[in-house]
C-alpha positions in Angstrom: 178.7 53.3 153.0 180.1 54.0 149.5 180.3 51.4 146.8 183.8 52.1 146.5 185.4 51.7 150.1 185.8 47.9 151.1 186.3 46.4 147.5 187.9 43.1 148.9 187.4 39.9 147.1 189.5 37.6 145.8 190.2 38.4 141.8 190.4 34.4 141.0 187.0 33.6 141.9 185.2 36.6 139.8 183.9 35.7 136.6 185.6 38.0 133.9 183.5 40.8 132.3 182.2 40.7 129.0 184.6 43.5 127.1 182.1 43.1 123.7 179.0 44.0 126.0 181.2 46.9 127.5 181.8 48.1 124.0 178.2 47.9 123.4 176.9 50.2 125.8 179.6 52.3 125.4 178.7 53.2 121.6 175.7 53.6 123.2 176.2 56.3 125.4 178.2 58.0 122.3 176.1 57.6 119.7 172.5 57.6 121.4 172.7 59.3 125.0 175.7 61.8 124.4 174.2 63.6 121.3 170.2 64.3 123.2 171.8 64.9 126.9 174.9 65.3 128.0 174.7 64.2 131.7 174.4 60.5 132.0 172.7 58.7 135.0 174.6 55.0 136.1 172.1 53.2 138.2 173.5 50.2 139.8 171.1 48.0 140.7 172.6 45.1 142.4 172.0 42.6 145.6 175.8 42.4 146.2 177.3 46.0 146.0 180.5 44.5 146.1 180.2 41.7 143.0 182.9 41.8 141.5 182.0 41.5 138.4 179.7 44.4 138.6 182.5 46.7 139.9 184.5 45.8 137.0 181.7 46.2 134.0 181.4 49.5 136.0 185.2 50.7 136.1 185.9 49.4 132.6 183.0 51.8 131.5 183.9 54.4 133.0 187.0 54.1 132.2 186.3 54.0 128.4 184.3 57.1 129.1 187.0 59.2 131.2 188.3 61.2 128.5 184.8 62.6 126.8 183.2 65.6 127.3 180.1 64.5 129.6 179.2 64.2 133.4 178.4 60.7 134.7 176.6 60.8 138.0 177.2 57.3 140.1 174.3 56.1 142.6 173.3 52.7 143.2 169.8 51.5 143.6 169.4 51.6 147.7 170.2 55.6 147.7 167.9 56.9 144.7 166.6 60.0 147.1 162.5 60.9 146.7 163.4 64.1 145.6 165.2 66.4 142.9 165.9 69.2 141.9 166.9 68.1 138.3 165.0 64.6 136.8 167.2 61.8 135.8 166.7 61.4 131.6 169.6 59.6 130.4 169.6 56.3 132.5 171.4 53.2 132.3 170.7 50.7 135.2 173.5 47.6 135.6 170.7 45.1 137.0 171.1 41.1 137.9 167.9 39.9 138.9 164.2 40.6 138.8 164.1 40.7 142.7 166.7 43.9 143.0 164.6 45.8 139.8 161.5 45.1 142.4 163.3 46.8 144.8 164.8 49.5 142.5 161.2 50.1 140.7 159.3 51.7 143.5 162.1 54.5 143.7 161.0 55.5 139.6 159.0 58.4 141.0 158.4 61.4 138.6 160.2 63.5 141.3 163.0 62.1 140.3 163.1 60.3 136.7 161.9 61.9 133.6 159.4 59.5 132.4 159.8 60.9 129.3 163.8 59.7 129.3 165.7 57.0 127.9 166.5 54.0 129.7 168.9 51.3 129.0 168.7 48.3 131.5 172.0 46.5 131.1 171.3 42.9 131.9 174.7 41.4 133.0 173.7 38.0 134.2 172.6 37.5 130.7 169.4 36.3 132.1 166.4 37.3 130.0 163.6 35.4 131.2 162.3 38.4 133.4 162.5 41.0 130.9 158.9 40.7 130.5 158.2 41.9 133.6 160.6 44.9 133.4 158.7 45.7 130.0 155.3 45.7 132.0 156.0 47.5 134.5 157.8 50.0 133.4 154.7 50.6 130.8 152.5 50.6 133.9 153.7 54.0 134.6 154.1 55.1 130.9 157.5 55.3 130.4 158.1 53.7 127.2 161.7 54.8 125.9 163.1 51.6 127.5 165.5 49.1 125.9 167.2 45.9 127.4 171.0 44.6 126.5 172.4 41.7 127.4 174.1 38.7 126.1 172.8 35.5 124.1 174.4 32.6 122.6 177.6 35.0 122.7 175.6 37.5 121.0 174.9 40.8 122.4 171.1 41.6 121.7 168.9 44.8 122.0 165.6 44.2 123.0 162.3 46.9 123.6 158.8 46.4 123.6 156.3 48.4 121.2 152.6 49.2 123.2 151.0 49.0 119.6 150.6 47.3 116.8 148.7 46.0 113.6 147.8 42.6 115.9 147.0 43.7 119.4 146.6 47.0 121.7 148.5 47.6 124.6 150.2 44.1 125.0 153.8 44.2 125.8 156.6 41.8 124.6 159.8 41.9 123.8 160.8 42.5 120.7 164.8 41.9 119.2 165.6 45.7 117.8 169.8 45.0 117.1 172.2 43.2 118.0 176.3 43.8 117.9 178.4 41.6 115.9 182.0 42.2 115.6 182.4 45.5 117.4 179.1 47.0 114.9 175.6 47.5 115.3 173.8 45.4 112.4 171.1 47.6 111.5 171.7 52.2 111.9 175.6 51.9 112.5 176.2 55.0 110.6 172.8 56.8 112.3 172.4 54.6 115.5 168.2 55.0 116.7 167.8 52.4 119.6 164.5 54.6 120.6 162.0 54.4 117.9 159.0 56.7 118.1 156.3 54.0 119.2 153.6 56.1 118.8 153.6 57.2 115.2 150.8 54.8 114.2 148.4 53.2 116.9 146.9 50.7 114.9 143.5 52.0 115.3 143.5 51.3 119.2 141.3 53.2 121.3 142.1 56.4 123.4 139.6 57.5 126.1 138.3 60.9 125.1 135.6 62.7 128.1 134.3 65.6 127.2 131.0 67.1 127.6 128.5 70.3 126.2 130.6 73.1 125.9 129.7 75.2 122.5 130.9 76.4 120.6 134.2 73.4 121.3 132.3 70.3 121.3 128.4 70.3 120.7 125.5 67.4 120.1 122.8 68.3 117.7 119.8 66.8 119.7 118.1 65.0 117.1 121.0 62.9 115.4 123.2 62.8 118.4 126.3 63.7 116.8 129.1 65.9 117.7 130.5 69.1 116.3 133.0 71.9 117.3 136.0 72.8 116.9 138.0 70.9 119.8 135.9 67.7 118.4 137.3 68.4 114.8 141.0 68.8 116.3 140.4 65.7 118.2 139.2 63.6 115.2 142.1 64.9 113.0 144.3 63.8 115.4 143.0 60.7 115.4 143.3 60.4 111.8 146.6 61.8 111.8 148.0 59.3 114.6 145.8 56.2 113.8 143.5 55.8 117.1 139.8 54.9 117.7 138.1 58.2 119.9 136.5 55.5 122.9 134.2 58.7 123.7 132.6 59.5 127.1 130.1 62.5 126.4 128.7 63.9 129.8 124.9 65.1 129.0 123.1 66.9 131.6 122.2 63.8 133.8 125.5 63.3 134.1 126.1 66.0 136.3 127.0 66.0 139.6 125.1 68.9 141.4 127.0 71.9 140.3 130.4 70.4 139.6 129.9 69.9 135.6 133.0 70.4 133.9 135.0 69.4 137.4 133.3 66.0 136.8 135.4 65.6 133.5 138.5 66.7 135.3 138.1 64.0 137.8 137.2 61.4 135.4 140.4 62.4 134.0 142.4 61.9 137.2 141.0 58.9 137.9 142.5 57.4 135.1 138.8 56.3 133.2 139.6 58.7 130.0 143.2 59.8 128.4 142.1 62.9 127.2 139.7 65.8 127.9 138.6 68.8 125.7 136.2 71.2 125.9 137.7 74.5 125.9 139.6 74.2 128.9 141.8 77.0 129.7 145.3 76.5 131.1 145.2 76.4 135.0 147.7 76.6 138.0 145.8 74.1 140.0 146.2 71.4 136.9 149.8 71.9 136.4 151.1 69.0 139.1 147.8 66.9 138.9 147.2 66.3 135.1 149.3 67.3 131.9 148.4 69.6 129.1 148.8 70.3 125.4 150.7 73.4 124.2 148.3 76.1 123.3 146.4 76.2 120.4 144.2 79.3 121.2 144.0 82.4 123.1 140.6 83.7 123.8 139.8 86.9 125.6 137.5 86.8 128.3 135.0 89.3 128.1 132.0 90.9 130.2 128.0 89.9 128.5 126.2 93.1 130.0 122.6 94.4 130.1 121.7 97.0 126.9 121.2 100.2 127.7 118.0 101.5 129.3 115.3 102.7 126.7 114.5 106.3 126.1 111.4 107.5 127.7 108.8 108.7 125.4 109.9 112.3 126.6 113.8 111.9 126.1 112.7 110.6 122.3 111.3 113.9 121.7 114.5 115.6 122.6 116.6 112.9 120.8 117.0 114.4 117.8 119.0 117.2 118.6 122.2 117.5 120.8 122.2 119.7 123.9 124.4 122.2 122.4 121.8 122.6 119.9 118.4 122.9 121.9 120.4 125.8 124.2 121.1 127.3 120.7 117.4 127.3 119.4 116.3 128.4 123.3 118.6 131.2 123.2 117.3 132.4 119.5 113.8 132.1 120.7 114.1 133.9 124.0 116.1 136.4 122.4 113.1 136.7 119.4 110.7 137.2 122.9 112.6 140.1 124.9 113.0 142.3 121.6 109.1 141.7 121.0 108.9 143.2 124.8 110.7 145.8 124.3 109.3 146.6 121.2 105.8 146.7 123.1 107.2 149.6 125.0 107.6 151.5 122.0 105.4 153.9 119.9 102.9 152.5 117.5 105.3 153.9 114.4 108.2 151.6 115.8 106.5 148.8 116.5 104.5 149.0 112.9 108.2 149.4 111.2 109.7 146.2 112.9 106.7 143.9 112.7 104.1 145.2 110.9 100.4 146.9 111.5 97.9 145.5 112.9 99.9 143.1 114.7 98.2 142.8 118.0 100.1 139.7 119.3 103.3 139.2 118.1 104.4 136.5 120.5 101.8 134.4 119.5 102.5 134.8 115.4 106.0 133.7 116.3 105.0 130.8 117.7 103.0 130.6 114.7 106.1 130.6 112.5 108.1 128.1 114.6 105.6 125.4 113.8 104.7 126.4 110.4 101.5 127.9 110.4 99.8 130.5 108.4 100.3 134.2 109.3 96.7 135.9 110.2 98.3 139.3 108.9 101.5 139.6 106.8 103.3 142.8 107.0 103.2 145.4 104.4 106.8 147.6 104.8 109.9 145.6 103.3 111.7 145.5 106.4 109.7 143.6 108.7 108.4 141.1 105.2 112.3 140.7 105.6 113.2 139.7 108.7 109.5 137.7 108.9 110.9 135.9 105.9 114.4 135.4 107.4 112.7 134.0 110.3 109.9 131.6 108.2 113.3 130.0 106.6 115.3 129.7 109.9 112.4 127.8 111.5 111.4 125.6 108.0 114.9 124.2 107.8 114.9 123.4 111.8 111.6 122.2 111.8 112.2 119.8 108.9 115.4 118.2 109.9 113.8 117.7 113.6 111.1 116.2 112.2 113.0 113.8 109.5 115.4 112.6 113.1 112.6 112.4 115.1 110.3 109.7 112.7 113.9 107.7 113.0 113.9 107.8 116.7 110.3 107.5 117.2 111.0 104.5 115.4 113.7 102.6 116.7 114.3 101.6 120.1 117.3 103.9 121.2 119.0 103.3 124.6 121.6 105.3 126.4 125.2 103.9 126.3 125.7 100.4 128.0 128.3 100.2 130.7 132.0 100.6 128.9 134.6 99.8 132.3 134.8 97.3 134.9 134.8 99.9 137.1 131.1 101.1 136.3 129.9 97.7 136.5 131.4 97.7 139.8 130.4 101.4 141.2 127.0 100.2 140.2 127.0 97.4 142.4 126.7 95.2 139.5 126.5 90.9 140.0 128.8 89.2 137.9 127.2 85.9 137.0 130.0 82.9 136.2 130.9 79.5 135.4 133.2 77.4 138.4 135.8 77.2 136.5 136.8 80.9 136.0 136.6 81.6 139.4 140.3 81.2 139.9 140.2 84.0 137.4 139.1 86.9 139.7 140.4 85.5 142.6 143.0 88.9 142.5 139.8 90.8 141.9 138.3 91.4 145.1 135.5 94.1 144.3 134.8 91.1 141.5 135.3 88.0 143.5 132.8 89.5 146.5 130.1 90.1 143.9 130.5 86.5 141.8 127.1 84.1 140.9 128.1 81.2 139.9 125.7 79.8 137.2 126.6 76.9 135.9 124.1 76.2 133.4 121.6 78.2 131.0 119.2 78.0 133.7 120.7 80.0 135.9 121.8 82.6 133.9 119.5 85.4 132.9 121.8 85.9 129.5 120.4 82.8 128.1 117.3 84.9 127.2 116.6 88.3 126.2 118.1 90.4 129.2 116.4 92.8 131.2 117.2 96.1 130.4 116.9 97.5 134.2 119.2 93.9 135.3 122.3 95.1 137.4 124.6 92.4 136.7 127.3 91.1 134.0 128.3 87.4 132.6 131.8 86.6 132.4 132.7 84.2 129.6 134.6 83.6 126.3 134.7 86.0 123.4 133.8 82.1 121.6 130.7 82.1 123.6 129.8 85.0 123.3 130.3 85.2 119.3 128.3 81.8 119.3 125.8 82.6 121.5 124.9 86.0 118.7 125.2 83.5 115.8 121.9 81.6 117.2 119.9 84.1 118.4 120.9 87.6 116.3 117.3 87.3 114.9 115.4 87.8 118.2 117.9 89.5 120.5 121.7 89.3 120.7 124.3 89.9 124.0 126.4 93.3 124.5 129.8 93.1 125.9 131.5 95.4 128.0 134.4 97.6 126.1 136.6 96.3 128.4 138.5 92.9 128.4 139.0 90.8 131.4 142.0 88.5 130.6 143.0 86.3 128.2 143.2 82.6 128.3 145.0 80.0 126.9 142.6 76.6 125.8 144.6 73.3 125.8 143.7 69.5 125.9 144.5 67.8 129.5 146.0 64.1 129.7 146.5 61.9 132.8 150.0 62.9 134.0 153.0 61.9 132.1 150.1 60.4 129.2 152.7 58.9 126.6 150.6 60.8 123.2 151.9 64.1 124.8 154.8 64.7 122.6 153.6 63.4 119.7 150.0 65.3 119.7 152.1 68.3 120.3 154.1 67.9 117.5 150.4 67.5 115.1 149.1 70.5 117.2 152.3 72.6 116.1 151.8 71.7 112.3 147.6 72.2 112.2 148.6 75.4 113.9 151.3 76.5 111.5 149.4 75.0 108.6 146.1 77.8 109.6 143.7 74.5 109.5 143.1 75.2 113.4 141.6 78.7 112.8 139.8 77.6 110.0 138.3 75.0 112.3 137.4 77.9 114.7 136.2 79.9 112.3 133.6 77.7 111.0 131.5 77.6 114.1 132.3 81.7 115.2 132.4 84.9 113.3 133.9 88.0 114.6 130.4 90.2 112.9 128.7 88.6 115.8 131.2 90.0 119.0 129.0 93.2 118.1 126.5 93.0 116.3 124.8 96.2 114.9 120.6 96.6 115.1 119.5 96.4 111.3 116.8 99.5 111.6 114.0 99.1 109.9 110.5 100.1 108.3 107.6 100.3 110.5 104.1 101.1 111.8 104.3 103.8 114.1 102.0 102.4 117.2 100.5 104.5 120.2 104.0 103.9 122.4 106.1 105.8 119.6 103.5 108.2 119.8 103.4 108.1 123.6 105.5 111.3 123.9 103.4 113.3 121.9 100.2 112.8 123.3 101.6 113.2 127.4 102.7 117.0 125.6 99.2 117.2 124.6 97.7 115.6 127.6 99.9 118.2 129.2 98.8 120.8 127.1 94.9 120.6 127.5 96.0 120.2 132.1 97.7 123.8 131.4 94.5 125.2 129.2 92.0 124.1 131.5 94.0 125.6 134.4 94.3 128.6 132.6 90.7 128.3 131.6 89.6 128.1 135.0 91.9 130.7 136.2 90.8 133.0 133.8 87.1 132.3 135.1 87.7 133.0 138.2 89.7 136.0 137.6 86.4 137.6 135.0 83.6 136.5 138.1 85.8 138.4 140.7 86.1 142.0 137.9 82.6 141.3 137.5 82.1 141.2 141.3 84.4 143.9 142.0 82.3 145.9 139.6 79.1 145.1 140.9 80.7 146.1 144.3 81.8 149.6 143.1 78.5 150.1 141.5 76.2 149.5 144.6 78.9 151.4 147.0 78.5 154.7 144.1 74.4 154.1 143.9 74.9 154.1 147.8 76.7 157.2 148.1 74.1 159.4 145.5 71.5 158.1 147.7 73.5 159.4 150.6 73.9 163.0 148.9 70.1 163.5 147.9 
């Protein structure tokens, strides 16, 4: 039934309205509501929906109000609906009694007010002695933009509460804030500010901080128990900035639950035992209607830790030193040096004297002489073939040098072929791709990457805690941060490659307990820190950028039997092929010297046959 239809009563008996409290809240809604939103909410919150006096407070405010630019939406208390699509934020409730507020209170959902709104209980009985209660409650669900007017002594007060101050935490009381006297607000007539920001200074009370081990964003050094990072130093600036005690809760290893680890936080959070939780938490869609969040304030890229590259074999060293391109180059010279020698052998003596000299019985074998720098046995004597013996001695010095020079470097260091660059090689090489929980949601899209997930959820697990296995099919999904960090400590004894490739990129915020009442105002230090650069000076401190890829420093050594390895399989190789030659050649002079013991008996034979 509407609160208009049936407005019977008899005028005599109704008690008149008070015009001064009317004018009140009507400066109100010009001075205060008006300029921030400009839709206004009028609550009326009363047992009798036909009081008479409450309908004519009502119309003579609305009346007052019909000729301003500014919508007014009319409900009363009993049809506040569960849901919708826009949040209340300018409210002003016309209340009587603490009994229809009870009823009225359950119906402050965050589906349907902004918690973060104004809200201007307008107490016409003039009675007072509930306000308290309105105060706590309200509070109860963090809604703290809340003022009171009514009338005392035939003065017209404004009353609020303030959560902290320099005598107690988190007690609420009424406190006097204005009053109206003779149609003006005594204190901010010119710049009226009914809603004070309560949470400038908070009196060093406590706020509940969880967090746990999460380098290089909040840390504990083992031996004096204290905490670094840089989500720890934003948190205690903040602090200092805002006036709180950090209450900390620090989950250490025995306080994990199985595999859950950072998810333990979380619900800690949600449970309402801490205010606030860092760590390097990323911004999630699975947070957004359970918990609130900080704006940004970084954006990291997640990137792939991967196996190095396998080691060259001792053979594959040996042909390091040159490109491909090159060796064909030097095979080609070398074969073509071969088949003129062979077709010089076909020759007369005089042409074979002219091109490499006399005396020269095997030229193949001199070459190979003057590939690896030997001595010649017998030089030639006519200028052309000194010439082209010289040509060739120079040819084969500067080759022989520089191959020599690239190979003591490669003999020396520990050269790899190229690490995996894509996502997609990790993938066509059935790689694993170890993870933490909570980037799962991550490659959820990513089905040839979800199918193949480990999660690992502590250093334990994880085989990139320790120097990685060069033949290890498998990646790590985590932070640039960690990965940076990770380098920083342990560049002296081994150090992580990352993939070419990035994943995604993350945002990292703080979470609160939904509608937390700091929000706004840690935002608004966040922005500045950001703007000032102190944030990514923070950062900075505990990661370097030199340590995303860090280059081997090569240096001075021993050369030990495995450099050498190479060299002695070619000779190991080299004495197999003489002694097979060796014995084929033995077995090749026993069967001549059989076959010519043969022919000689068959020839004494056949003389004995002719005499």
């Amino acid at each position: 039934m509407s609160i208009f239809a049936n407005e019977k009563f008899y005028r005599n008996s109704c008690k008149k309205i008070n015009n001064e409290l009317v004018a009140a809240v009507d400066e109100i809604i010009e001075k205060v509501f008006v300029p921030k939103y400009r839709s206004i909410n009028l609550i009326l919150a009363f047992d009798n929906l036909y009081d008479c006096y409450m309908i004519d407070f009502k119309s003579e405010l609305l009346k007052r109000n019909s000729k301003r630019v500014y919508s007014v939406r009319l409900l009363n208390h009993t049809d506040i609906p569960k849901i919708s699509s826009r949040l209340r934020t300018m409210n002003i409730i016309l209340l009587d009694n603490l009994k229809t507020f009870e009823k009225l209170y359950p119906k402050i959902t965050p589906e349907v007010f902004d918690f973060r709104g104004y809200y201007l209980f307008v107490l016409l009985e003039g009675k007072t002695d509930f306000m308290s209660d309105i105060f706590s409650k309200m509070w109860n669900k963090w809604i703290y933009n809340v003022n009171a007017i009514y009338e005392c002594s035939g003065t017209i007060l404004i009353s609020t509460f303030r959560p902290f101050d320099k005598d107690s935490c988190y007690e609420i009381s009424p406190e006097i804030i204005n009053q109206y006297v003779n149609a003006n607000f005594l204190n901010g007539n010119q710049s009226l500010d009914l809603y004070p920001n309560k949470f400038e200074n908070l009196w060093k009370c406590e706020i509940r901080v969880v967090t746990l081990n999460r380098c290089p964003a909040v840390c504990e050094r083992k031996k004096s128990k204290t905490i670094y990072g840089h989500d720890w130093d934003l948190i205690v600036e903040l602090s200092k900035l805002l006036n709180f005690t950090i209450k900390l809760k620090f989950l250490k290893d025995s306080d994990k639950l199985q595999n859950l680890t950072s998810l333990v936080a979380v619900s800690i959070l949600m449970k309402g035992e801490a205010d606030i939780l860092i760590g390097n938490y990323y911004l999630r869609t699975e947070y957004i209607n359970k918990m609130d969040m900080s704006d940004s304030y970084d954006s990291i890229p997640m990137i792939f830790a991967i196996p190095n590259g396998k080691l060259y074999s001792p053979f594959e060293k040996l042909l390091q030193p040159f490109e491909i391109i090159v060796w064909i180059l030097l095979i080609c010279t070398f074969s073509i040096g071969i088949l003129v020698i062979i077709i010089i052998e076909f020759k007369i003596k005089h042409v074979r004297s002219f091109v490499y000299g006399e005396k020269v019985n095997a030229p193949i074998l001199n070459m190979i002489i003057a590939i690896f720098g030997s001595q010649q046995p017998i030089l030639p004597k006519r200028n052309f073939a000194r010439f082209i013996l010289m040509m060739f001695l120079i040819f084969c010095l500067v080759q022989r040098n520089v191959y020599q020079g690239a190979l003591y470097i490669f003999l020396q260091s520990d050269g790899r072929h190229k690490p995996m660059q894509t996502i997609n090689e990790m993938i066509e090489n059935d790689f694993v791709f170890y993870m933490h929980s909570r980037f799962i949601e991550l490659v959820q899209d990513h089905k040839e990457i979800f199918i193949r997930k480990k999660i690992a959820n502590n250093d334990n697990e994880l085989p990139f805690s320790k120097p990685v296995d060069d033949n290890l099919h498998a990646a790590y999904l985590t932070t640039e941060d960690e990965i940076m960090y990770r380098n920083k400590k342990t560049h002296k004894q081994y150090v992580l490659k990352v993939c070419d490739e990035r994943f995604t990129l993350i945002d990292i915020v703080m979470y609160y307990q939904k509608n937390f009442y700091l929000k706004k105002s840690i935002d608004q230090r966040i922005s500045q820190l950001l703007s000032s650069g102190i944030l990514h000076h923070w950062i900075e401190k505990y990661i370097e950028e030199r340590f995303l890829n860090v280059k081997e420093v090569s240096e001075l050594k021993q050369l030990t039997v495995h450099h050498l390895f190479g060299v002695f399989n070619i000779l190991l190789i080299g004495l197999a092929i003489a002694c097979i030659s060796l014995i084929i050649e033995i077995t090749i002079s026993k069967v001549k010297v059989y076959n010519r013991a043969k022919k000689s008996i068959r020839k004494k034979g056949l003389k004995r046959d002719a005499k």
